[in-house]
C-alpha positions as CSV (number, residue, x, y, z in Angstrom):
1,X,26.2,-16.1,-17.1
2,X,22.8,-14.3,-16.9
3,X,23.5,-10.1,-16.6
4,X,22.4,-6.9,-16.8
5,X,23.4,-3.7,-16.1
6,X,20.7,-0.8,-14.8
7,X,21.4,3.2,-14.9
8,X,19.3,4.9,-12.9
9,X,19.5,8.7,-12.5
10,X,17.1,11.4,-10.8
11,X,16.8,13.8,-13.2
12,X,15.4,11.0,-16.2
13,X,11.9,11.1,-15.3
14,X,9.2,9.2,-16.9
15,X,6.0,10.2,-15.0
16,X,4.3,10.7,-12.1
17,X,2.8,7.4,-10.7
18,X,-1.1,7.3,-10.6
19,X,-0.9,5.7,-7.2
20,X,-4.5,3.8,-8.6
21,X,-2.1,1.6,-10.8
22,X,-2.3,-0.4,-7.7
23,X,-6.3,-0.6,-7.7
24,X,-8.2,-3.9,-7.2
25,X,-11.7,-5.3,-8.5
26,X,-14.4,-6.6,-6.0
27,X,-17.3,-8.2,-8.5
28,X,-20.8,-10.1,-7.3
29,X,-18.9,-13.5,-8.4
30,X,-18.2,-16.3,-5.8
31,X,-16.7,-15.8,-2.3
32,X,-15.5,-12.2,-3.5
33,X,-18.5,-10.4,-1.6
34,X,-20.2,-13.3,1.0
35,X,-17.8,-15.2,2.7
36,X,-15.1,-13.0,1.6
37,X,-15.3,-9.1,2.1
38,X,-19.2,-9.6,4.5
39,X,-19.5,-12.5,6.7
40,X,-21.9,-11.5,9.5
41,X,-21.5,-14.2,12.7
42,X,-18.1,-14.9,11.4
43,X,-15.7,-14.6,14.4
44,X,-13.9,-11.9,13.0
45,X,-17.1,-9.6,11.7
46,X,-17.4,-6.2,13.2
47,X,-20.6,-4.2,13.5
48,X,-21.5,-4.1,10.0
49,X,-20.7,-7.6,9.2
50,X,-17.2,-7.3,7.7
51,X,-14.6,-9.3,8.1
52,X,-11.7,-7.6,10.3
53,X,-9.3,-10.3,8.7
54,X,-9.7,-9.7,5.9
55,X,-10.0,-5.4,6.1
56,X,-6.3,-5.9,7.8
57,X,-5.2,-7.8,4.8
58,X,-6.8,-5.3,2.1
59,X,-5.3,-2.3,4.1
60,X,-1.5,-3.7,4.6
61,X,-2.0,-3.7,0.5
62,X,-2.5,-0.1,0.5
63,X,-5.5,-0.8,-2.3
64,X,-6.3,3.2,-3.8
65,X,-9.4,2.3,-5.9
66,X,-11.5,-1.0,-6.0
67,X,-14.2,-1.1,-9.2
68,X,-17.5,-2.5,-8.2
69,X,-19.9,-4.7,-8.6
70,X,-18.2,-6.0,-12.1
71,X,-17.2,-7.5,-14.2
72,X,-19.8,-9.4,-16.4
73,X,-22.5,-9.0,-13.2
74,X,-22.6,-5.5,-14.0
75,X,-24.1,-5.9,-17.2
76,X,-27.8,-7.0,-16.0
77,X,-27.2,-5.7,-12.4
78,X,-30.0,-3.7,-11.1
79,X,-28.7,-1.3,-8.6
80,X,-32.3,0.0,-6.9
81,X,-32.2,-3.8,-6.0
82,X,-28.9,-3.7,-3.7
83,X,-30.1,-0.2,-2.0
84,X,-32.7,1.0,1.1
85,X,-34.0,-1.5,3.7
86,X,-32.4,-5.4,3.6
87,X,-35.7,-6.8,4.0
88,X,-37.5,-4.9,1.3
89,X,-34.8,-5.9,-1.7
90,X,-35.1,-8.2,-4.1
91,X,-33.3,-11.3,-4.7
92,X,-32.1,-11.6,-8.4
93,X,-30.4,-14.3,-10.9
94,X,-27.1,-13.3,-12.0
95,X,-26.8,-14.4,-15.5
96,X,-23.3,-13.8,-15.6
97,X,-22.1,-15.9,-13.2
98,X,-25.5,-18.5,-13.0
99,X,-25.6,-18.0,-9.4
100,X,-28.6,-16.3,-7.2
101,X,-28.0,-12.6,-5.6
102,X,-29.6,-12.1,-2.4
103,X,-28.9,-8.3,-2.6
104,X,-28.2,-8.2,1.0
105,X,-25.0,-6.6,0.5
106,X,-24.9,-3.7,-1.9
107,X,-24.0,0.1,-2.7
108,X,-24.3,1.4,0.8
109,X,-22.2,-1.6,2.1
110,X,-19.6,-1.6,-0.3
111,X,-19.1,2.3,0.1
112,X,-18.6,1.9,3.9
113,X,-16.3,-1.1,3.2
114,X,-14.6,1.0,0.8
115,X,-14.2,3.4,3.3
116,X,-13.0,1.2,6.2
117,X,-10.4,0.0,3.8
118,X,-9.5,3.6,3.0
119,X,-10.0,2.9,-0.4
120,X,-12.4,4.8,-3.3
121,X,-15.3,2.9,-5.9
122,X,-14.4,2.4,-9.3
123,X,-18.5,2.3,-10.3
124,X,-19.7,0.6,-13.1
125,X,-22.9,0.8,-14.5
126,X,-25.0,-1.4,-16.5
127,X,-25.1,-0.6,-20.8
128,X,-25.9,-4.3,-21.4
129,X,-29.4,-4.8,-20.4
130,X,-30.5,-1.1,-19.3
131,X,-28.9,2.5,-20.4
132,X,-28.8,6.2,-20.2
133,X,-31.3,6.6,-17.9
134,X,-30.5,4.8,-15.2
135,X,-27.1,5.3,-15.7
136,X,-27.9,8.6,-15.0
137,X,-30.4,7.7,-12.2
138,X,-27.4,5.9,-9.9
139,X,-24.9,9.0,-10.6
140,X,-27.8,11.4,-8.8
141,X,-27.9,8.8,-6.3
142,X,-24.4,8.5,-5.3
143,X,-23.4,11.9,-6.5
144,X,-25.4,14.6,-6.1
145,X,-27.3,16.8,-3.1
146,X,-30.1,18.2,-5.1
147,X,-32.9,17.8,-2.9
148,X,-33.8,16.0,-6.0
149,X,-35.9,12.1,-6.4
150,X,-32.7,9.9,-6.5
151,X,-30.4,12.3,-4.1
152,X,-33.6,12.3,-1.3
153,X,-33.8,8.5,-1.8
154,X,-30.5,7.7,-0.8
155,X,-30.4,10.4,2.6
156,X,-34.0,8.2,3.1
157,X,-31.7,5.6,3.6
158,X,-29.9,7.3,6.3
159,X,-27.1,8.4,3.9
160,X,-26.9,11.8,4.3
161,X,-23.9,13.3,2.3
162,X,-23.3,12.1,-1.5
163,X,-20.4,9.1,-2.1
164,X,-19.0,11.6,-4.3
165,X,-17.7,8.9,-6.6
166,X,-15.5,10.1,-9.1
167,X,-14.3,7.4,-11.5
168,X,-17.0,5.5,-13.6
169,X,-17.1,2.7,-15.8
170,X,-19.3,2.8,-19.2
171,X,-20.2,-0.7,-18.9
172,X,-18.1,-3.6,-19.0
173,X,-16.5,-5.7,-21.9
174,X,-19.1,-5.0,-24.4
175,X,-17.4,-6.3,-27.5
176,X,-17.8,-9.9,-25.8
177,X,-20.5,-12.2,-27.2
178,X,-21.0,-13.5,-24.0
179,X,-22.1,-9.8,-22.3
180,X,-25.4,-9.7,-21.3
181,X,-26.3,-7.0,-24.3
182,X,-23.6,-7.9,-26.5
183,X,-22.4,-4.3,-28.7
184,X,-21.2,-4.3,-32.0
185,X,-18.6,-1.5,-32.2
186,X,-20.9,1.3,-33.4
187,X,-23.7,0.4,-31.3
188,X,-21.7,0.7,-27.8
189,X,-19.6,4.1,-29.3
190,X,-23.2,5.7,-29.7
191,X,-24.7,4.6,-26.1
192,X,-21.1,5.5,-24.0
193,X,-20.6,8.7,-26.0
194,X,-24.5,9.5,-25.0
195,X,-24.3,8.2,-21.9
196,X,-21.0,10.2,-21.0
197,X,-22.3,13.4,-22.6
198,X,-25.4,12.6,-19.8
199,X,-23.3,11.7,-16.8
200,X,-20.6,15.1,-17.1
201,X,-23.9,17.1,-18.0
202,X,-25.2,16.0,-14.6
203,X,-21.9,15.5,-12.4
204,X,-18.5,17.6,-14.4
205,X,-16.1,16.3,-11.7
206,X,-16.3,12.7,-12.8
207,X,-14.1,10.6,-14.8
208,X,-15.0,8.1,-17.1
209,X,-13.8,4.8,-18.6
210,X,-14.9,3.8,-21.8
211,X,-14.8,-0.3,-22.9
212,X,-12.0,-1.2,-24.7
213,X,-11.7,-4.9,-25.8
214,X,-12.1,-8.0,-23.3
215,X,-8.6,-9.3,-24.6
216,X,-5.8,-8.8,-26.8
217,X,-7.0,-12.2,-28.7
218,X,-10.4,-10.5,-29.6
219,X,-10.5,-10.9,-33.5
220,X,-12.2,-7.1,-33.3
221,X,-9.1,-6.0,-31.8
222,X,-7.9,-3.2,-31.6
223,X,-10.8,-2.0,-34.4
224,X,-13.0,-1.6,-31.3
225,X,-10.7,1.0,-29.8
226,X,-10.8,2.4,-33.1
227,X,-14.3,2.5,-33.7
228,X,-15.8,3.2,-30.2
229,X,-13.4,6.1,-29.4
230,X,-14.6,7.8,-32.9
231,X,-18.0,8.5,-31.1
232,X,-16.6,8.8,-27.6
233,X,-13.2,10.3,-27.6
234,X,-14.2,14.1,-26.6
235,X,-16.5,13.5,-23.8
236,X,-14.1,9.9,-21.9
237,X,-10.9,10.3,-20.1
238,X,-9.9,6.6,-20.2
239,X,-10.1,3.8,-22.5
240,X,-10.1,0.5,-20.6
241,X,-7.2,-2.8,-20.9
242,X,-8.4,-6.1,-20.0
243,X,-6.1,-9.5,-20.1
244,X,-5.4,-12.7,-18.1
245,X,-2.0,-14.6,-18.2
246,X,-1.9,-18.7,-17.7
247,X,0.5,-21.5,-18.2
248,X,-1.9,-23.8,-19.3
249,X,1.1,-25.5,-21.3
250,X,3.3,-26.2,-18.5
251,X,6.6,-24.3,-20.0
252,X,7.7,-22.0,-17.2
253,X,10.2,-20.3,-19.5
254,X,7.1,-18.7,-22.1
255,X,4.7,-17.8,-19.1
256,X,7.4,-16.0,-18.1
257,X,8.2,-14.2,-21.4
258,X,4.1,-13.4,-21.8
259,X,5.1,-9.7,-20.5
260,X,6.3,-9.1,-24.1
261,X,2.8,-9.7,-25.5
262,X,1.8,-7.1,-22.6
263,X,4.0,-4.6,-23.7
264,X,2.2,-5.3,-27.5
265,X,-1.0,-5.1,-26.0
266,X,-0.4,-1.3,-24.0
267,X,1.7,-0.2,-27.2
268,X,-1.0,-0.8,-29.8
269,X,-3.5,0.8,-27.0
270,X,-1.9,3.6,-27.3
271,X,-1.2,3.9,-30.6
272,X,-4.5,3.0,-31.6
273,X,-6.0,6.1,-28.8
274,X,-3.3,8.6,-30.8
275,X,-4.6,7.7,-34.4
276,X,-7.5,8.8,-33.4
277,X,-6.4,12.1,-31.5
278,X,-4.7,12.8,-34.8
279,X,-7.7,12.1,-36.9
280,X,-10.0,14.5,-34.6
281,X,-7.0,17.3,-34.3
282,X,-7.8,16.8,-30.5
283,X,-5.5,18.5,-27.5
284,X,-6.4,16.0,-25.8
285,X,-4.3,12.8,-24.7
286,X,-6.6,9.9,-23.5
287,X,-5.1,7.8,-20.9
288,X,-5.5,3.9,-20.2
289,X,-7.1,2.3,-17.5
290,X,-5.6,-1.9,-17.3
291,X,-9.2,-2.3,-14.8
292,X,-8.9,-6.4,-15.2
293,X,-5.4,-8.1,-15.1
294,X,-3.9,-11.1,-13.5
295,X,-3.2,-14.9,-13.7
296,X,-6.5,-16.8,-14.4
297,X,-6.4,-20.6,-15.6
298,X,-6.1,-23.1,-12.6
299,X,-10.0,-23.5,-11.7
300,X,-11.4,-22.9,-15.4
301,X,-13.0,-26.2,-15.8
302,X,-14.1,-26.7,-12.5
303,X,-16.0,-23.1,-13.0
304,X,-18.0,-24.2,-16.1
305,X,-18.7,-27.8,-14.3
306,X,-19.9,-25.9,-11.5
307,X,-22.0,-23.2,-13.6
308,X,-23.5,-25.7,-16.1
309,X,-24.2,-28.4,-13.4
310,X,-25.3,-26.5,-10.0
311,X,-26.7,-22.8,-11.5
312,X,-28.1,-20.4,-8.9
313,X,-26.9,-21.3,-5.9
314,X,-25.6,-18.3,-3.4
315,X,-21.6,-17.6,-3.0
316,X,-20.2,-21.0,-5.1
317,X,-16.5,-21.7,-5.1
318,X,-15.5,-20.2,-8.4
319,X,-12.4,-19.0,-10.0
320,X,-11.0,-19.7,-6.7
321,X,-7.2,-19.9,-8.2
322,X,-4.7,-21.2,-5.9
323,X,-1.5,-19.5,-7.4
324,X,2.3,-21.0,-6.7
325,X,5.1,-19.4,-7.0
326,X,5.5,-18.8,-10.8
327,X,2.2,-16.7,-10.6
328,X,3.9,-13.9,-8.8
329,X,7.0,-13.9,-10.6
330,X,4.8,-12.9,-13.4
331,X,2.5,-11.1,-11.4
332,X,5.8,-9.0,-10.9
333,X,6.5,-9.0,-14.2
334,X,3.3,-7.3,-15.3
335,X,3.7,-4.9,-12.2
336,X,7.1,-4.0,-13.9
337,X,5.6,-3.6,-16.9
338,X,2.9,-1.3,-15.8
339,X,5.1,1.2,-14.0
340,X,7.3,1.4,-17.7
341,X,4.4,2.8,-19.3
342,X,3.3,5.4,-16.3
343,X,2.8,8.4,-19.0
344,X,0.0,6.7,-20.5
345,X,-1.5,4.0,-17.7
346,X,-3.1,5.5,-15.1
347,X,-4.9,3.2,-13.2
348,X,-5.0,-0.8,-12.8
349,X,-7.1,-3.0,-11.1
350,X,-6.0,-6.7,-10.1
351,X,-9.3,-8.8,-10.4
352,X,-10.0,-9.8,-8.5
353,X,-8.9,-8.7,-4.4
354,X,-10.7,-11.8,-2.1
355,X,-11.2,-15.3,-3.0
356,X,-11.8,-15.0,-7.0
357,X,-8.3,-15.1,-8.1
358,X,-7.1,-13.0,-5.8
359,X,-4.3,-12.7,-3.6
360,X,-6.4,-13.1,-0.6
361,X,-8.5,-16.1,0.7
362,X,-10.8,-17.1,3.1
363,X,-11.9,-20.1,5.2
364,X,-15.7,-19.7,5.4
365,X,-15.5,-20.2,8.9
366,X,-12.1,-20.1,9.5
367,X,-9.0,-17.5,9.0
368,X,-7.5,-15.3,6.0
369,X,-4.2,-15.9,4.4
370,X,-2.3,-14.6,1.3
371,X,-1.4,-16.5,-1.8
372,X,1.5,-16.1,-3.4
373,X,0.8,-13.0,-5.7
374,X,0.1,-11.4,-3.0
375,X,3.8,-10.1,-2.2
376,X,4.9,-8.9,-5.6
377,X,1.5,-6.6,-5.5
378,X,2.2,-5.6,-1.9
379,X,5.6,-4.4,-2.4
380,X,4.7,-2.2,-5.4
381,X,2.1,-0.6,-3.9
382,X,4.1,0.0,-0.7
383,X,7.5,1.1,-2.5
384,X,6.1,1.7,-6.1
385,X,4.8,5.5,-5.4
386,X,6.2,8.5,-6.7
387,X,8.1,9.0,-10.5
388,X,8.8,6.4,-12.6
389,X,12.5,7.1,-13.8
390,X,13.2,6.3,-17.7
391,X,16.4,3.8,-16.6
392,X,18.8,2.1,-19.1
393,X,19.2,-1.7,-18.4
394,X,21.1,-3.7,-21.2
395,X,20.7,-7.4,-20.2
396,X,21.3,-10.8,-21.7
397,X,18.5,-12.3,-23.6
398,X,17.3,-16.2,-24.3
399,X,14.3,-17.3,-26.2
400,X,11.4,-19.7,-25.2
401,X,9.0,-21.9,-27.1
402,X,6.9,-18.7,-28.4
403,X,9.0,-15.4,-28.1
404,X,11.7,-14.9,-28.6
405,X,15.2,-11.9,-27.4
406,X,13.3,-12.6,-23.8
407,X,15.5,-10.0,-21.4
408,X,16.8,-12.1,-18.7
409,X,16.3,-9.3,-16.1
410,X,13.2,-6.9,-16.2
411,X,13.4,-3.9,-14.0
412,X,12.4,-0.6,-13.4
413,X,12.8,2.0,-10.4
414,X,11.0,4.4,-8.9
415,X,11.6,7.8,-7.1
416,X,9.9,8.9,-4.3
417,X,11.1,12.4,-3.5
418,X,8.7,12.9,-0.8
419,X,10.9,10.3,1.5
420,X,13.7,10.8,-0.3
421,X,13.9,6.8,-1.4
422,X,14.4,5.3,-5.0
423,X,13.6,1.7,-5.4
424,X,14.5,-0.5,-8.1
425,X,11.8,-3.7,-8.8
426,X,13.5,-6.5,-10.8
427,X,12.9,-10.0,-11.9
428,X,15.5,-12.6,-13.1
429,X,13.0,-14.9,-15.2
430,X,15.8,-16.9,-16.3
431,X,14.8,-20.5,-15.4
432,X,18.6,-21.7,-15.2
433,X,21.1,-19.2,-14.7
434,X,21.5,-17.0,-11.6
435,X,22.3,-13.1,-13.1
436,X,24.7,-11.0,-12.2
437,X,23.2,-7.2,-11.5
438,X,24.7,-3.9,-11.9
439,X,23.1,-0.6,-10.9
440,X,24.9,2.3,-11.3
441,X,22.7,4.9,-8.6
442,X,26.1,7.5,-8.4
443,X,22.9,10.8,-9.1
444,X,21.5,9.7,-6.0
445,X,24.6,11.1,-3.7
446,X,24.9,9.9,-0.3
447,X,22.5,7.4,-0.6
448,X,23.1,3.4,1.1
449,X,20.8,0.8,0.6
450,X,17.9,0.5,3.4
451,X,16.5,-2.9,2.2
452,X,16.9,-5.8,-0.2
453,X,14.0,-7.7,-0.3
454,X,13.6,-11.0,-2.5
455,X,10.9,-14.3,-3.7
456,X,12.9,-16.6,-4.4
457,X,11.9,-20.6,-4.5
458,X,13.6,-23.6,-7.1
459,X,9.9,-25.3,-7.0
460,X,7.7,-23.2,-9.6
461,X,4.2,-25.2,-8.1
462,X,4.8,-24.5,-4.7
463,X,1.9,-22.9,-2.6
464,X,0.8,-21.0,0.0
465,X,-2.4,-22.3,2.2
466,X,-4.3,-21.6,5.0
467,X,-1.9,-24.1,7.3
468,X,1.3,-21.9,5.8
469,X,3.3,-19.8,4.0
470,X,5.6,-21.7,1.7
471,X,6.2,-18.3,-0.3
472,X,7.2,-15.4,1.9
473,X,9.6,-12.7,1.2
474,X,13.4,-12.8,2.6
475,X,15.9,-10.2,3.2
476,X,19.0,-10.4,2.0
477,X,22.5,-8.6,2.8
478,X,24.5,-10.2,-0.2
479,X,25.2,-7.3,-2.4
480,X,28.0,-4.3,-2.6
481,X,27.3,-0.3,-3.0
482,X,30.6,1.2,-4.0
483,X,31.3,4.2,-5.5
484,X,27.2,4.4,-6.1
485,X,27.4,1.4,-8.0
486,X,25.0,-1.5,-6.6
487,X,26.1,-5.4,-7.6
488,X,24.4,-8.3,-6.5
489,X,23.5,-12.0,-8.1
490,X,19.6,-12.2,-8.7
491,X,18.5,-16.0,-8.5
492,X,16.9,-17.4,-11.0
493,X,13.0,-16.7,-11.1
494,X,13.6,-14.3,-8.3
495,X,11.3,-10.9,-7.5
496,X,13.5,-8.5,-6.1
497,X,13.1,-5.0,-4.5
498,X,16.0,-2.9,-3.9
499,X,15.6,0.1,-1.6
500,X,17.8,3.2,-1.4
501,X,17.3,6.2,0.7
502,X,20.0,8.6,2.7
């Protein structure tokens, strides 16, 4: 039989969680922004043309930090465009995406959704088609209260007091051939390190992000990392992850085991950011920033029919996933995996939150619902705050079609002192065997369990829709705590969330 045993203990601590590990990604792409976040005349839209649906559903996720407006848009977006009076903007194509951007929603609106959704921007700004300058130009915009062009421009749009937005993005995937101003290496490590050197000059409270590659399969990779953070190590204070995860092959058993490649990906990340802290004799430790992750494969080749055959049309249906239930078993695999490596990775951003695969959808002119992924995310936001505890777990192993000594039980937990809870996360991605789990919790004294929570389903393609929730969480009350030791069988390709407190 499938097992493993976990020891958990208080005073094994890890790190402090960056509670914007749980951050999500609205781009200029699809349904994300019209007919996902802004609706106006929708039955739900409030004052300012948001949908209220869909706010409820963003704030039950507890979302900390949402990066904006992209994503490949970015990279030819012009932001004077998407600011000041509606009627005076200019419409724009998106190369990106081959669509056409009204500009009717922009900066101002996103920051005010961002606000109702008590949420911060992740900002972006454009080093593919423009530069220094007007990166510089949009920080004094959303920044600064200088009585200065750019900061009197924006109050002349009735916005008084600065956004004060403090995390920034040098541009976005800039090793990719298919970025509007493709980099080499060298070029993009001279334009961030100037253009950071610019942005702190102007604004020292910010942080910044730096590009690191699009994907682990990038044949520069990881000689990007190594060659852009030569020229901008001293002046960023994150260097950025990007990956997608799909079972294009149909073999359940790998797509579960893909978490190992993560854990490849983060570790040569990291070494890669060290190497060159030893190189420069630098104090400083530069931390990672995972801004695009999640699931992406289901809609691929209806996206490039729709692209190549239909180009600039306003809001298309694309990357509109519809995940089952094996894409949040893995979703909660890579959540696991993230809060493992909570020294180094600071923040995270699921891309994308509405409608482009994303754990919420919309009818146009209908209701909200949530996918599938959309639990494993929500628990680990809700429960996943506080110190990531360095556990033991010894569990049995198997091996699939491409990786092989594949843990049958991944798991972590998590200490909140503040409430005085500890919560262990853990998936059984063992595709035939039910697992018997151990936790041995006797440091936390006195504590019972408040809550087991648990995905669990035998069909791997089963989905969620606007008509019903086929994938829901359940509680269950089929365990023992004795003696501070916690047993329980985990079903196979289960999530599970186990939740102790006094």
């Amino acid at each position: 039989m499938a097992k493993a045993k976990m020891i958990v203990d208080k005073d094994f601590k890890l790190a402090k969680i960056d509670k914007r590990i749980y951050g999500s990604f609205i781009e200029h792409l699809g349904r994300a922004v019209y007919n996902g976040i802004y609706q106006p005349g929708h039955p739900s839209a409030d004052e300012d043309g948001f949908r209220k649906d869909v706010l409820e559903l963003v704030k039950e996720l507890d979302v900390p930090i949402i990066r904006y407006p992209g994503g490949n848009f970015v990279s030819n977006f012009f932001w004077e465009d998407s600011v000041g009076p509606k009627g005076e903007r200019k419409p724009r194509l998106d190369l990106a995406w081959r669509t056409l951007e009204t500009n009717e929603f922009g900066l101002g609106e996103f920051a005010k959704w961002t606000k109702k959704a008590n949420s911060e921007i992740m900002m972006a700004v454009n080093l593919g088609t423009r530069g220094i300058a007007d990166a510089l130009n949009l920080l004094e915009y959303c920044n600064l209260d200088t009585n200065s062009y750019y900061s009197d421009l924006r109050k002349s749009h009735g916005v008084k007091e600065p956004y004060n937005i403090k995390t920034w993005c040098l541009g976005n995937e800039m090793d990719g051939p298919w970025q509007m101003g493709h980099k080499t290496a060298t070029e993009y490590g001279r334009l961030a390190a100037e253009t950071a050197k610019a942005m702190k000059t102007m604004d020292s409270s910010i942080e910044l992000v730096s590009c690191g590659s699009s994907n682990v399969e990038m044949p520069t990779f990881p000689e990007w990392e190594a060659t852009t953070l030569e020229e901008t190590y001293d002046y960023v204070d994150y260097i950025s992850l990007h990956n997608y995860y799909g079972n294009a092959e149909n073999d359940t058993e790998d797509f579960f085991a893909k978490t190992q490649d993560l854990e490849r990906f983060i570790h040569t990340v990291i070494a890669t950011c060290d190497y060159v802290k030893a190189k420069k004799r630098s104090k400083k430790t530069l931390n990672l920033s995972f801004d695009e992750w999640n699931v992406w494969f289901h809609a691929m080749a209806s996206d490039n029919e729709e692209m190549e055959k239909r180009p600039w049309q306003i809001a298309p249906h694309l990357l509109e996933d519809i995940y089952d239930y094996e894409d949040a078993i893995l979703v909660g695999l890579i959540l696991i995996t993230f809060l493992k490596h909570a020294d180094r990775l600071k923040m995270a951003c699921l891309a994308q939150l509405v409608n482009v695969i994303a754990p919420i959808m919309t009818e146009n002119d209908g209701g909200a619902w949530k996918q599938t992924i959309y639990y494993p995310f929500l628990h680990a936001s809700k429960y996943g705050r506080g110190i990531a505890l360095q556990s033991v777990v010894n569990s049995t192993k198997h091996d699939s079609a491409k990786h092989e000594d594949v843990t049958d039980i991944e798991s972590v937990a998590v200490y909140n002192e503040e409430k005085d809870e500890v919560t262990i996360f853990a998936v059984n991605r063992n595709i035939k065997e039910d697992a018997l789990f151990e936790a041995d919790v006797r440091s936390f004294e006195g504590y019972r369990v408040l809550e087991y929570i648990a995905l669990e389903n035998d069909d791997m393609k089963i989905v969620n829709s606007i008509t019903g929730e086929k994938v829901s969480p359940i509680g269950r009350t089929d365990y023992e705590l004795k003696d501070g030791i916690f047993t329980t069988t985990m079903k196979k390709c289960s999530w599970n969330v186990i939740r102790f407190g006094k």
